[in-house]
DSSP file (Angstrom, degrees, kcal/mol; ACC not computed):
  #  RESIDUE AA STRUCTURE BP1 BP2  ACC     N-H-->O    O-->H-N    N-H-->O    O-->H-N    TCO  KAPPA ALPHA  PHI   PSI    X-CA   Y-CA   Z-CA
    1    1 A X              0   0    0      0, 0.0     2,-0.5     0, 0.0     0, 0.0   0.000 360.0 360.0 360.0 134.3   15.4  -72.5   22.2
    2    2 A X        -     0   0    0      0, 0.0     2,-0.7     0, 0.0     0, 0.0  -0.820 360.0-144.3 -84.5 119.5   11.8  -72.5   22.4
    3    3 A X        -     0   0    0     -2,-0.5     2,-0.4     1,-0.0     0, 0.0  -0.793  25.8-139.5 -97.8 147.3    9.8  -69.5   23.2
    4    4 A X        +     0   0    0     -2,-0.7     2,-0.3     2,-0.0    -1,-0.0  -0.693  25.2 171.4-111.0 121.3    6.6  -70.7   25.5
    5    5 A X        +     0   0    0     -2,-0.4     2,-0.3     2,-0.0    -2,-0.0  -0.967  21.5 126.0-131.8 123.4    3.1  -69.3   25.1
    6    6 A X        -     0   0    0     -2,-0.3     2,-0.1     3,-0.1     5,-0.1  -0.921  35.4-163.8-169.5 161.3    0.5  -70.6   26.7
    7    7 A X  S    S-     0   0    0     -2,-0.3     2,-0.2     3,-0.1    -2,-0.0   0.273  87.9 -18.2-111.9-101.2   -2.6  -69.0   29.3
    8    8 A X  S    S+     0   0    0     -2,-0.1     2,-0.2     2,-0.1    -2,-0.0   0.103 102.7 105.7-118.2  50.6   -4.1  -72.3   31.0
    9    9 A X  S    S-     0   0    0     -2,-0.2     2,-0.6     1,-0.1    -3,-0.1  -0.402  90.2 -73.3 -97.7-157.7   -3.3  -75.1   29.1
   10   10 A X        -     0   0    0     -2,-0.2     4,-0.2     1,-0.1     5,-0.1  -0.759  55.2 -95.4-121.6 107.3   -0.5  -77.2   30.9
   11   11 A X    >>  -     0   0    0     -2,-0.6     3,-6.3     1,-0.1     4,-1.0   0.236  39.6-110.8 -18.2 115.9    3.2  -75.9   31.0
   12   12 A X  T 34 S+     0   0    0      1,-0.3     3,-0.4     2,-0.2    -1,-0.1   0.764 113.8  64.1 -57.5   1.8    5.4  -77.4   28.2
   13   13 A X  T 34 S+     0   0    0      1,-0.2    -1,-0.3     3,-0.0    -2,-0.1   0.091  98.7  50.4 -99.7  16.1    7.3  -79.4   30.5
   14   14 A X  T <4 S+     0   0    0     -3,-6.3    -1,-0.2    -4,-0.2    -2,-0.2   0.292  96.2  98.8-114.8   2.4    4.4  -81.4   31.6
   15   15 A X     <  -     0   0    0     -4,-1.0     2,-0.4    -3,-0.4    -4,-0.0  -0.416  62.5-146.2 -77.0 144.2    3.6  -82.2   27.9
   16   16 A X        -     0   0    0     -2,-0.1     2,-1.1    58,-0.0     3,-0.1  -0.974  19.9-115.9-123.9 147.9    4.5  -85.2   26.1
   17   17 A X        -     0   0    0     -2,-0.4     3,-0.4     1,-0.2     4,-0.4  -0.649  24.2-169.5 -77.5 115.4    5.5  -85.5   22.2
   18   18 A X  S  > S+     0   0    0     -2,-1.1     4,-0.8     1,-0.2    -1,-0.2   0.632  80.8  73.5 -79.6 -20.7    2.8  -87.5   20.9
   19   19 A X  T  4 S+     0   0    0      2,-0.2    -1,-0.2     1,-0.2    -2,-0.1   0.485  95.0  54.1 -56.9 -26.0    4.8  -87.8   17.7
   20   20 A X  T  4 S+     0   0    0     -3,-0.4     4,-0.2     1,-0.1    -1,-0.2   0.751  98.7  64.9 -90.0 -22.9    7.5  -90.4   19.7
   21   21 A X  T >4 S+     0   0    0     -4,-0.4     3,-1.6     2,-0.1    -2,-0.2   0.979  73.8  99.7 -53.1 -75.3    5.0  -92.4   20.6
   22   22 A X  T 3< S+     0   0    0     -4,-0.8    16,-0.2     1,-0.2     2,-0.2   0.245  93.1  21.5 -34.5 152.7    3.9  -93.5   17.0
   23   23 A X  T 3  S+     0   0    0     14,-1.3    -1,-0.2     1,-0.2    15,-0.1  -0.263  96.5 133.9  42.4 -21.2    5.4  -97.1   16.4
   24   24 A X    <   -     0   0    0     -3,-1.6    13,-1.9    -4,-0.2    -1,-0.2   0.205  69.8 -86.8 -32.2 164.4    5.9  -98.0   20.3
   25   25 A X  E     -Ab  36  77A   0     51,-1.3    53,-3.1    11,-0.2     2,-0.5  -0.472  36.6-161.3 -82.1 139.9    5.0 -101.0   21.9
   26   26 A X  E     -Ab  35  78A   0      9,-2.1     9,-1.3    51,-0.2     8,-1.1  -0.981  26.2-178.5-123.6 125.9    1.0 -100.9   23.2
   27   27 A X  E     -Ab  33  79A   0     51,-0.6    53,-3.2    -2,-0.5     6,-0.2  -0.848  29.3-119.4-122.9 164.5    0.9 -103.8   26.0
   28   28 A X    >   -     0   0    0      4,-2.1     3,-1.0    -2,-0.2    55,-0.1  -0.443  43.9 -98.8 -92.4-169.9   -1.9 -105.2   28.2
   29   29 A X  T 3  S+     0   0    0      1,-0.3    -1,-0.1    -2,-0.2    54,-0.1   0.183 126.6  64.4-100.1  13.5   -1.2 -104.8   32.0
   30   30 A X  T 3  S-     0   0    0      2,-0.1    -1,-0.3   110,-0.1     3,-0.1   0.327 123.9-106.2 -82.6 -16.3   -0.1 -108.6   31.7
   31   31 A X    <   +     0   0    0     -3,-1.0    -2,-0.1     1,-0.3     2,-0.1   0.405  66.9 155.2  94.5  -7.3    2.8 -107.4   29.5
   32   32 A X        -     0   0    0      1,-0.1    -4,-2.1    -5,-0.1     2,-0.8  -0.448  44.9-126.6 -35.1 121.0    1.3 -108.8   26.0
   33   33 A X  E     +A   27   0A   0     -6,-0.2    -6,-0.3     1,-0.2     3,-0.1  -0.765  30.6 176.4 -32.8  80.8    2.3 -107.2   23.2
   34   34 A X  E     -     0   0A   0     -8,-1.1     2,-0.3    -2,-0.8    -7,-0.2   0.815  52.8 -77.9 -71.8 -34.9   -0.6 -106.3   21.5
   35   35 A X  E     -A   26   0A   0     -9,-1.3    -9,-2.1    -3,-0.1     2,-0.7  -0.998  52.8 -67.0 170.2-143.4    0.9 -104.5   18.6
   36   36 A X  E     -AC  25  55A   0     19,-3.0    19,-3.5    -2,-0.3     2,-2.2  -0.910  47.7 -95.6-130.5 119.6    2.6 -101.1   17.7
   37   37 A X        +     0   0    0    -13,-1.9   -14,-1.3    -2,-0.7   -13,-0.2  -0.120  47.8 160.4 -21.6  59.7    1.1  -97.1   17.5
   38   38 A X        +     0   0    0     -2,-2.2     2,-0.2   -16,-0.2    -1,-0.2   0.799  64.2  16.2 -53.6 -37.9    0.3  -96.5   13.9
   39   39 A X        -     0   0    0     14,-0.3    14,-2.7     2,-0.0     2,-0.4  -0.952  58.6-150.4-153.8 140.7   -2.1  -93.6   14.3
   40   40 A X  E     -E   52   0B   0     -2,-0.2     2,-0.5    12,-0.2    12,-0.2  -0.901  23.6-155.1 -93.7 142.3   -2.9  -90.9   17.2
   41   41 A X  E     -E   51   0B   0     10,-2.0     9,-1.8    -2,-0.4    10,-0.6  -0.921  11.2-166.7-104.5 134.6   -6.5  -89.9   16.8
   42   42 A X  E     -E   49   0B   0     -2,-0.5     7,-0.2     7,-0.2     6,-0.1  -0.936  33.8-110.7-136.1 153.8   -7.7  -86.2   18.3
   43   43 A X        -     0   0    0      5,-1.6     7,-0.2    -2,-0.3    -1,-0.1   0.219  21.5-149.0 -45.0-175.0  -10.7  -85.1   18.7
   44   44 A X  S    S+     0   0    0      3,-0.0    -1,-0.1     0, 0.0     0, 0.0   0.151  96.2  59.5-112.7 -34.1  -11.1  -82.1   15.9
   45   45 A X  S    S+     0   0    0      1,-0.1    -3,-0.0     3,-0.1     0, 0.0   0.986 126.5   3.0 -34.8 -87.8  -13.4  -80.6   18.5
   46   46 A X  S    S-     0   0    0      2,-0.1    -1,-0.1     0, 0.0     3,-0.1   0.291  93.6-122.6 -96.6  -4.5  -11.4  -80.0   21.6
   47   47 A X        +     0   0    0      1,-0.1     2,-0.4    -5,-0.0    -2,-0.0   0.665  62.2 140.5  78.1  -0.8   -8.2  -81.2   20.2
   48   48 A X        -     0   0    0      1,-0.1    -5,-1.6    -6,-0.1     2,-0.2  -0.750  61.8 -93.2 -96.7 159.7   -7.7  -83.9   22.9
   49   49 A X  E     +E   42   0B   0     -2,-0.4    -7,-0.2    -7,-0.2    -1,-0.1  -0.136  45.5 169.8 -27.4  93.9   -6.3  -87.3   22.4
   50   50 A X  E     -     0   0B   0     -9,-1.8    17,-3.0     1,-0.2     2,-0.4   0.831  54.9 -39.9 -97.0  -8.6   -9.2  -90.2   21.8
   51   51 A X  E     -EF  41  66B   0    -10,-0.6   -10,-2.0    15,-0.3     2,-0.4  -0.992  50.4-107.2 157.8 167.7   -7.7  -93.0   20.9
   52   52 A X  E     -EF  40  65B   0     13,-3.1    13,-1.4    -2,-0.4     2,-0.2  -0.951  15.9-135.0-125.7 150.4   -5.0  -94.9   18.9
   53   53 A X  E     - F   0  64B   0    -14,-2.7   -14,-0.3    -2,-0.4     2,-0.3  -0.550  27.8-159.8 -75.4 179.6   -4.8  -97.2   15.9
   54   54 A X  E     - F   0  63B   0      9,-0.6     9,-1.1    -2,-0.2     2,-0.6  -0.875   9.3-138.1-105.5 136.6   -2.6 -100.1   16.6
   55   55 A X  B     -C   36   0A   0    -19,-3.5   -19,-3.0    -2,-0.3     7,-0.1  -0.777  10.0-168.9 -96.7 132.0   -0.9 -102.3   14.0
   56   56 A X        -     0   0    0     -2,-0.6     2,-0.2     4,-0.5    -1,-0.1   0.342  41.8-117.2 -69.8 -20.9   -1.0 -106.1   14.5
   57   57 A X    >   -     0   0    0      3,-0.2     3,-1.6   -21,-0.1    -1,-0.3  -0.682  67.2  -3.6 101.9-173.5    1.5 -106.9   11.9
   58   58 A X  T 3  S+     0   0    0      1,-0.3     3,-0.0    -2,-0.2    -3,-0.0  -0.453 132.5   1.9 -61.7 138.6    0.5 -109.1    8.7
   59   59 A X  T 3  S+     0   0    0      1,-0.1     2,-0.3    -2,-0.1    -1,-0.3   0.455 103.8 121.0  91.5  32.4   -2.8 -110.7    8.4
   60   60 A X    <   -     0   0    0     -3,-1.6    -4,-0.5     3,-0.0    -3,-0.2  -0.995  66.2-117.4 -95.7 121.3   -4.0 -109.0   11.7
   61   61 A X        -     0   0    0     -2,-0.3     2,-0.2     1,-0.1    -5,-0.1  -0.089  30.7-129.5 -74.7 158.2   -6.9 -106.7   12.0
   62   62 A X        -     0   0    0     -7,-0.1     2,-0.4    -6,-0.1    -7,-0.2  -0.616  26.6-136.6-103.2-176.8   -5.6 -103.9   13.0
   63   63 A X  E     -F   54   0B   0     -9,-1.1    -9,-0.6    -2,-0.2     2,-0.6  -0.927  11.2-143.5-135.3 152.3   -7.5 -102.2   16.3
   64   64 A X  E     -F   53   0B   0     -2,-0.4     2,-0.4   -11,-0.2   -11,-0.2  -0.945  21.2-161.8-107.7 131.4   -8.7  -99.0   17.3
   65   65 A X  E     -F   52   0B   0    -13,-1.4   -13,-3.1    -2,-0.6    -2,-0.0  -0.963  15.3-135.9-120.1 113.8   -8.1  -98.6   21.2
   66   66 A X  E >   -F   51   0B   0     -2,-0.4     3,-1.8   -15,-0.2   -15,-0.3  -0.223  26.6-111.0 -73.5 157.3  -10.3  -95.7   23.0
   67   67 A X  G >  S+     0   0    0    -17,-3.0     3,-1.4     1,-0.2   -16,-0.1   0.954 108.1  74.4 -68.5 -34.0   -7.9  -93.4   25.8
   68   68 A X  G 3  S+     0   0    0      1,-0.4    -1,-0.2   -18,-0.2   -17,-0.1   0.506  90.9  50.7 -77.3   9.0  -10.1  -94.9   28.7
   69   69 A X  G <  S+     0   0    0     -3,-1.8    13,-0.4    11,-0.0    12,-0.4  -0.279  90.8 107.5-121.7  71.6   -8.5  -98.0   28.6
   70   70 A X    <   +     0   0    0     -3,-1.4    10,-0.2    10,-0.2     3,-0.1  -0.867  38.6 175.1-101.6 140.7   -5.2  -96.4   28.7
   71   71 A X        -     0   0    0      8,-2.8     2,-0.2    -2,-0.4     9,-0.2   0.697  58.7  -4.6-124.7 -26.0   -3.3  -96.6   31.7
   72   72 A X  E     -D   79   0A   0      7,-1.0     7,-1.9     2,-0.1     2,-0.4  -0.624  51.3-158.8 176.3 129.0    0.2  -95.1   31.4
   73   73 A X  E     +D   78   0A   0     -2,-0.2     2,-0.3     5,-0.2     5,-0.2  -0.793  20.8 153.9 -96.9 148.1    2.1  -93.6   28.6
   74   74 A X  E >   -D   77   0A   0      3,-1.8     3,-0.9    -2,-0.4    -2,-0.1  -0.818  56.9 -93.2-133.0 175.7    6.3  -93.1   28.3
   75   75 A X  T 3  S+     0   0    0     -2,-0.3   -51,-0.1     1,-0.2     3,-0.1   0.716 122.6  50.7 -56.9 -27.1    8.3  -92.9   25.4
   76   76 A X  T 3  S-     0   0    0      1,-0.2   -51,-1.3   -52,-0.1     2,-0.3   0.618 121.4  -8.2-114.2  -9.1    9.1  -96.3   25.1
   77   77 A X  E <   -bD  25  74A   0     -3,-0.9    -3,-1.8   -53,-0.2     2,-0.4  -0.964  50.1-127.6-176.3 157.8    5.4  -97.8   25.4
   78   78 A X  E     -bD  26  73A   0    -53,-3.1   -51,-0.6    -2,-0.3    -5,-0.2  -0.887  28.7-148.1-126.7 114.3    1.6  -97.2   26.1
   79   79 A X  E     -bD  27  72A   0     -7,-1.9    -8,-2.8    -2,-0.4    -7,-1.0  -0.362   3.3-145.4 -54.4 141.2   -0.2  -99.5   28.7
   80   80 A X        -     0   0    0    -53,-3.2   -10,-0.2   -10,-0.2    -1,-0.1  -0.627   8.1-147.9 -97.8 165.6   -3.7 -100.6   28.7
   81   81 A X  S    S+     0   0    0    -12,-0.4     2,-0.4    -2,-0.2   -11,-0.1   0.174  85.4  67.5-109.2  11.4   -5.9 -101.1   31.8
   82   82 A X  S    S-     0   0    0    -13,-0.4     2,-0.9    32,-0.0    -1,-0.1  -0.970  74.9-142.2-138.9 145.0   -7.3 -103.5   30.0
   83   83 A X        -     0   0    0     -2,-0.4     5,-0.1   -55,-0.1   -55,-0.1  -0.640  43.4-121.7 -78.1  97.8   -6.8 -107.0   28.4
   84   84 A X    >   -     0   0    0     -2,-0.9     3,-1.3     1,-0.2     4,-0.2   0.191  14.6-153.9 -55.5 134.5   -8.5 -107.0   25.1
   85   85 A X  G >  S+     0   0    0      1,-0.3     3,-0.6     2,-0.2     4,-0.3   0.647  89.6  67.5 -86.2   7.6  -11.0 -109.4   24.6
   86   86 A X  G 3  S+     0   0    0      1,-0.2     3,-0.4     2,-0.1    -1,-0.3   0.826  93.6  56.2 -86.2 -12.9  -10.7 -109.5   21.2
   87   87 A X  G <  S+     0   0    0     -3,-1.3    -1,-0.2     1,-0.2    -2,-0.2   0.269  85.2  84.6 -91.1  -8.2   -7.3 -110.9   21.3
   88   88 A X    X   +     0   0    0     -3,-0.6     3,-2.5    -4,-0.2    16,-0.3   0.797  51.1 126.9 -85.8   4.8   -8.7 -114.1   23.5
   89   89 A X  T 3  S+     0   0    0     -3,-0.4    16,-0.2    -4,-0.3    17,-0.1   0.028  83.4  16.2 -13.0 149.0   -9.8 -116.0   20.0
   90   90 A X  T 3  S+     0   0    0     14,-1.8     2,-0.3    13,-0.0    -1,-0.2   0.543  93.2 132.5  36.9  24.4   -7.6 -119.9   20.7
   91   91 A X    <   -     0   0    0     -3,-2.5    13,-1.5    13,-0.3    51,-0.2  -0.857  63.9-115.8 -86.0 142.8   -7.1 -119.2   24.5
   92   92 A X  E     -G  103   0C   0     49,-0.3    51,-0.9    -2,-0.3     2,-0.5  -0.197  24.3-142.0 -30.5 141.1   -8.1 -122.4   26.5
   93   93 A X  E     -Gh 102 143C   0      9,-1.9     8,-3.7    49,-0.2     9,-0.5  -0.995  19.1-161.3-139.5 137.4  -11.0 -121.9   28.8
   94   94 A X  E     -Gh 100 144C   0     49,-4.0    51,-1.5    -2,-0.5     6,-0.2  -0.935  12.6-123.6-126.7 132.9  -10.9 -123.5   32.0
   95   95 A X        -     0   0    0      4,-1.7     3,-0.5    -2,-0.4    52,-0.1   0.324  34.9-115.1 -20.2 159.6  -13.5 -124.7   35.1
   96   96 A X  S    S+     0   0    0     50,-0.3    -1,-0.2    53,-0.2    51,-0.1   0.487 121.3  66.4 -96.0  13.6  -13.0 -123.6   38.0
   97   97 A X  S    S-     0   0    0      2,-0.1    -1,-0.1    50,-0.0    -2,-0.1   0.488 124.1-105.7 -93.7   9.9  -12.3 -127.3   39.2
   98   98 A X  S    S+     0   0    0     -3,-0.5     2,-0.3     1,-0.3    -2,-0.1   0.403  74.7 151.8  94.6  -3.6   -9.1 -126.5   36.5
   99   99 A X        -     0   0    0      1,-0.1    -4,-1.7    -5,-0.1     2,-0.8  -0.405  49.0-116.2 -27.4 102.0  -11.0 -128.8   34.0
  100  100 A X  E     +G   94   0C   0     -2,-0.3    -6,-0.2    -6,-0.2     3,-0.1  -0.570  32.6 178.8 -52.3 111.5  -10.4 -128.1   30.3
  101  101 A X  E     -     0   0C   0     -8,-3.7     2,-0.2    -2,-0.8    -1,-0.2   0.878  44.1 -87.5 -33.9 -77.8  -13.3 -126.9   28.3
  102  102 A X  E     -G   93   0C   0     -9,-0.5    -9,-1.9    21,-0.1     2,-0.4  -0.930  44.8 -72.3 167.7-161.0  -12.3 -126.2   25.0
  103  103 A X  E     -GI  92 122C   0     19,-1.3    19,-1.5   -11,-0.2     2,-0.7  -0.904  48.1 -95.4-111.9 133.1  -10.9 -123.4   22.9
  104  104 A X  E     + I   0 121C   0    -13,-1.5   -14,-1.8    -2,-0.4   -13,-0.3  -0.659  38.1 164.2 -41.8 101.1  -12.3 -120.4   21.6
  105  105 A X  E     +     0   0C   0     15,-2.5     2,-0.3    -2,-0.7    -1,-0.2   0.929  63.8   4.7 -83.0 -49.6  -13.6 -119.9   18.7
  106  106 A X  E     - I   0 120C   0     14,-0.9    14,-1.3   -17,-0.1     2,-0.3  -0.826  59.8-157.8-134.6 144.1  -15.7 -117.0   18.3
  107  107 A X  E     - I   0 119C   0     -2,-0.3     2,-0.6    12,-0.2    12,-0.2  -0.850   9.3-146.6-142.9 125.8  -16.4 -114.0   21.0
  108  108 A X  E     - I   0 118C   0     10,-0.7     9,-5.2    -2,-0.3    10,-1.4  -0.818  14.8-151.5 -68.3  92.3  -19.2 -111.8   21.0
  109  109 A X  E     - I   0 116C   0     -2,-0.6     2,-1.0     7,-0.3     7,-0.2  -0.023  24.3-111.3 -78.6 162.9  -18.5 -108.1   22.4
  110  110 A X  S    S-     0   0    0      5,-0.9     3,-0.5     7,-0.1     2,-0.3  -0.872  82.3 -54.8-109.2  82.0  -21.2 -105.7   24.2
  111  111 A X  S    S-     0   0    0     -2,-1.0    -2,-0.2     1,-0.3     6,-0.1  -0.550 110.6 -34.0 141.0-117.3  -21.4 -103.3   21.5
  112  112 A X  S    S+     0   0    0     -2,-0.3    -1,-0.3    -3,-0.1     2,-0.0  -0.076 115.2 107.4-112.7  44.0  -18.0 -101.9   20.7
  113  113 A X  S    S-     0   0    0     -3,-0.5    -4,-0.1     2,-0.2    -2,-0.1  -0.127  86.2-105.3 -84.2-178.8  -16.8 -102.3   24.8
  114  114 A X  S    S+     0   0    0     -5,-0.1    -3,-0.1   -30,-0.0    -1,-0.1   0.633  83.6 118.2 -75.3 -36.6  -14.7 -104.5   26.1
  115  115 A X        -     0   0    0     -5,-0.2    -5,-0.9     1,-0.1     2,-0.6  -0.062  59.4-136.6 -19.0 102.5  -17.4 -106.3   27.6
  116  116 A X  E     -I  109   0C   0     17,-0.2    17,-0.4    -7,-0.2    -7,-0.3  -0.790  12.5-166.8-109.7 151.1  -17.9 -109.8   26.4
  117  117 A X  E     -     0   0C   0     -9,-5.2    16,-1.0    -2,-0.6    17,-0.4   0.865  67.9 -36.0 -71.5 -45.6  -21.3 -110.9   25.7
  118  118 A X  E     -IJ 108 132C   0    -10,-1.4   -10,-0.7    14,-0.3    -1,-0.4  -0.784  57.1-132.9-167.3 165.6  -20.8 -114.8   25.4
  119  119 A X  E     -I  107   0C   0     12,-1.2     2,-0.5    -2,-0.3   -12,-0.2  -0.606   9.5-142.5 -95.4 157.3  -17.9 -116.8   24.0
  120  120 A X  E     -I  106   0C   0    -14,-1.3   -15,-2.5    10,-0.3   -14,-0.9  -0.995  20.9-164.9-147.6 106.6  -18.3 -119.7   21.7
  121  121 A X  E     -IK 104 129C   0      8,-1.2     8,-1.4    -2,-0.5     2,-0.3  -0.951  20.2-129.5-121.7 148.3  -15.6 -122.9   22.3
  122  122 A X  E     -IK 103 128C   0    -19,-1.5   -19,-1.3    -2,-0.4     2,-0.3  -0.598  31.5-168.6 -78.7 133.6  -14.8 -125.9   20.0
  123  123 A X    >   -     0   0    0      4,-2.4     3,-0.9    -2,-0.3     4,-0.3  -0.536  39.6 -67.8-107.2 169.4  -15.2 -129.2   22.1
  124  124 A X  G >  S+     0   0    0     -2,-0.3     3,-1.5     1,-0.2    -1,-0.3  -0.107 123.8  35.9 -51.5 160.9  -14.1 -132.5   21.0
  125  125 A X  G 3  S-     0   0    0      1,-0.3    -1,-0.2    -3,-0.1    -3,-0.0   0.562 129.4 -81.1  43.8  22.5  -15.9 -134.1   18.1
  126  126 A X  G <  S+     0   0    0     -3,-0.9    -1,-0.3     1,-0.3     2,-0.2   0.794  84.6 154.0  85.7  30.7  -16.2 -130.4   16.7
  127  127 A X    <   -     0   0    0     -3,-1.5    -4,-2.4    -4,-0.3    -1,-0.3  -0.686  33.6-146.7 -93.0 147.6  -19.6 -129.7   19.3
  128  128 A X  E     -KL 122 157C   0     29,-1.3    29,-2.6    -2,-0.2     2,-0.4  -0.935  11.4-158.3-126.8 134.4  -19.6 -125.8   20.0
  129  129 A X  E     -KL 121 156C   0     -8,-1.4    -8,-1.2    -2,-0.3     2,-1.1  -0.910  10.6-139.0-129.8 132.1  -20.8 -124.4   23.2
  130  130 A X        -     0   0    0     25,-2.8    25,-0.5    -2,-0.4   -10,-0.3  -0.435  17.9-174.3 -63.8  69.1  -22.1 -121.0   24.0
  131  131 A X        -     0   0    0     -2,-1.1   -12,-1.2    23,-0.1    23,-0.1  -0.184  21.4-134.9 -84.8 138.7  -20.9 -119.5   27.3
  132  132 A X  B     -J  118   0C   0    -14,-0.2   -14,-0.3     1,-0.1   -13,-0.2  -0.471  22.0-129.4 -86.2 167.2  -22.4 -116.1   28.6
  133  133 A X  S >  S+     0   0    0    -16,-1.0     3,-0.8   -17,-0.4   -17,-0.2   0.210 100.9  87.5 -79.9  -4.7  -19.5 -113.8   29.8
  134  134 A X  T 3  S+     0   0    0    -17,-0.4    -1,-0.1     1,-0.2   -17,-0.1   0.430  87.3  60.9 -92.4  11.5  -21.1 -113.1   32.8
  135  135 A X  T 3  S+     0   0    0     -3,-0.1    11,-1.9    10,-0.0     2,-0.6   0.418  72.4 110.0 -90.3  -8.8  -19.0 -116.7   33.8
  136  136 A X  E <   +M  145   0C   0     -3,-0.8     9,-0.3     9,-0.2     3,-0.1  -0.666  40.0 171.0 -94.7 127.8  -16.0 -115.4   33.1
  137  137 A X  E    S-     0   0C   0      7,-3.1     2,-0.2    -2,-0.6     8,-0.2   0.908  72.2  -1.6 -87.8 -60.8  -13.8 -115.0   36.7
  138  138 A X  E     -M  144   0C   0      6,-0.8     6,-1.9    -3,-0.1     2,-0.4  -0.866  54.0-142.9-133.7 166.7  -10.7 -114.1   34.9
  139  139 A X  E     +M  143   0C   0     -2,-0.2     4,-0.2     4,-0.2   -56,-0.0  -0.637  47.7 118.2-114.0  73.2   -8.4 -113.5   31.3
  140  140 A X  S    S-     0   0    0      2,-1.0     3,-0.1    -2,-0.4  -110,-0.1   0.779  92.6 -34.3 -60.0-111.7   -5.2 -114.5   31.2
  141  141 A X  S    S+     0   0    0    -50,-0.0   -49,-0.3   -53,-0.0     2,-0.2   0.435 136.7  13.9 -53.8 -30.1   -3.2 -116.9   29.2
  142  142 A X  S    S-     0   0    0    -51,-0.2    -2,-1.0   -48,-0.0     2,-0.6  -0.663  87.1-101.2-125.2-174.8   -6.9 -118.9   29.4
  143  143 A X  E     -hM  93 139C   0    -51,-0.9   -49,-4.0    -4,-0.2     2,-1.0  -0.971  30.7-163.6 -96.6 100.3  -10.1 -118.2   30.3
  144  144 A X  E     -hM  94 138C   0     -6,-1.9    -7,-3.1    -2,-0.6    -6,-0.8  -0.631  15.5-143.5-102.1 120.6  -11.2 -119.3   33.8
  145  145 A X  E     - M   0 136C   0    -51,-1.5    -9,-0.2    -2,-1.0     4,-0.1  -0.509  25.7 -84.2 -79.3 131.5  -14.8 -119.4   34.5
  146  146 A X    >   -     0   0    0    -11,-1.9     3,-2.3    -2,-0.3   -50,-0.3   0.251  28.0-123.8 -14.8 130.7  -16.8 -118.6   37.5
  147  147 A X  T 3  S+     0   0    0      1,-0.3   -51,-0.1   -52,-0.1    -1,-0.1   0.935 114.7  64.9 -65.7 -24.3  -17.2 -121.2   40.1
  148  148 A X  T 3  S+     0   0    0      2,-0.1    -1,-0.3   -52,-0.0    -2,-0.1   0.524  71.8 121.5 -61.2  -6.3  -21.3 -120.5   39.5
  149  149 A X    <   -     0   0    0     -3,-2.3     2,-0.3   -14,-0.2   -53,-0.2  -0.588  44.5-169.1 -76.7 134.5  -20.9 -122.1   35.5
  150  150 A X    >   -     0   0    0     -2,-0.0     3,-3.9     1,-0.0     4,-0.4  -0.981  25.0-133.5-127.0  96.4  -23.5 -125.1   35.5
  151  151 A X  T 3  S+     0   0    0     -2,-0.3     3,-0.2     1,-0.3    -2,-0.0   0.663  98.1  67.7   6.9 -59.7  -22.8 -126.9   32.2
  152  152 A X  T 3  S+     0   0    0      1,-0.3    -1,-0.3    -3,-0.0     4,-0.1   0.787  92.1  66.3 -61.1 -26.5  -26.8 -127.1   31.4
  153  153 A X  S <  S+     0   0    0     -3,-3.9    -1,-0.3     2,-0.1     2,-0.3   0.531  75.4  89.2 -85.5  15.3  -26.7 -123.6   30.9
  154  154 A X  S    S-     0   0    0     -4,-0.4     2,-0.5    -3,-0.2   -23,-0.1  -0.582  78.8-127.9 -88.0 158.1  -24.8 -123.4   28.3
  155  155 A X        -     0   0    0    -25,-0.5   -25,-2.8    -2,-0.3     2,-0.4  -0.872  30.0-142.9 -97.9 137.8  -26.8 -123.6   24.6
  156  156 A X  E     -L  129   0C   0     -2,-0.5     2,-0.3   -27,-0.2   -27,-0.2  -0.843  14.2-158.4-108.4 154.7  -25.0 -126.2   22.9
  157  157 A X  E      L  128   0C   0    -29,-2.6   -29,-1.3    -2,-0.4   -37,-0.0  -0.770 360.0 360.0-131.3 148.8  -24.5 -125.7   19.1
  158  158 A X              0   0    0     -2,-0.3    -1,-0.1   -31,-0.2   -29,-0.1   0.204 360.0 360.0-135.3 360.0  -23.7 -128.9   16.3
């Protein structure tokens, strides 16, 4: 039996054991696997929940994921609202006439957001071009770019 104290924090049967959590699945709202809970992080201020570690497994960095792009926790897994863009590294990026680009090499982040700044794809004969992120229409299994991407605007790199 538990005896319950509390004034006006939240009844313990609206609480969840953050302690079950650790190892669980953390997926993006596409159903990726991104890796597993390793660490909760709390404030030390205010005590609330900022973040997670997650482990990638061997020779994967591992990532710290802030709580506003959480989207719903259970026992069994914690959703993101968002698809990390650090995970699209060797996704295909496609036109919007459904033209192959190239691959990703490199991405370039708005500070420590989710926001990406530009992307960087390997072309044939090893030619690099820079693409701003404000091209990107969507993330998925590829990258599809805006119908507004005009080739010329890209900086091309050798």
């Amino acid at each position: 039996m538990i005896e319950v104290l509390y004034d006006k924090s939240a009844p313990l049967e609206k609480t969840f054991n953050a302690h079950r959590l650790l190892g669980s699945k953390v997926l993006s709202p596409e159903g990726l696997v991104v890796g597993r809970v390793k660490e909760i992080r709390i404030s030390p201020d205010d005590m609330d929940v900022e973040g997670i570690i997650v482990s990638r497994g061997w020779f994967k960095n591992t990532i710290y994921i802030g709580k506003n792009y959480f989207k719903k926790l259970s026992q069994e897994s914690l959703i993101l609202s968002i698809e990390p863009t650090i995970l699209i590294e060797g996704r295909e990026v496609i036109n919007f006439e459904g033209k192959r680009l190239g691959k990703i090499t490199r991405i370039e982040r708005a500070d420590t957001t989710n926001a990406i700044r530009q992307i960087v794809i390997k072309r044939m004969f090893h030619q690099e071009v820079v693409i701003p992120g404000k091209f990107i229409q969507g993330i998925g299994k590829s990258v599809i770019l805006k119908e507004s991407y005009d080739k010329p605007e890209a900086v091309q790199r050798t």
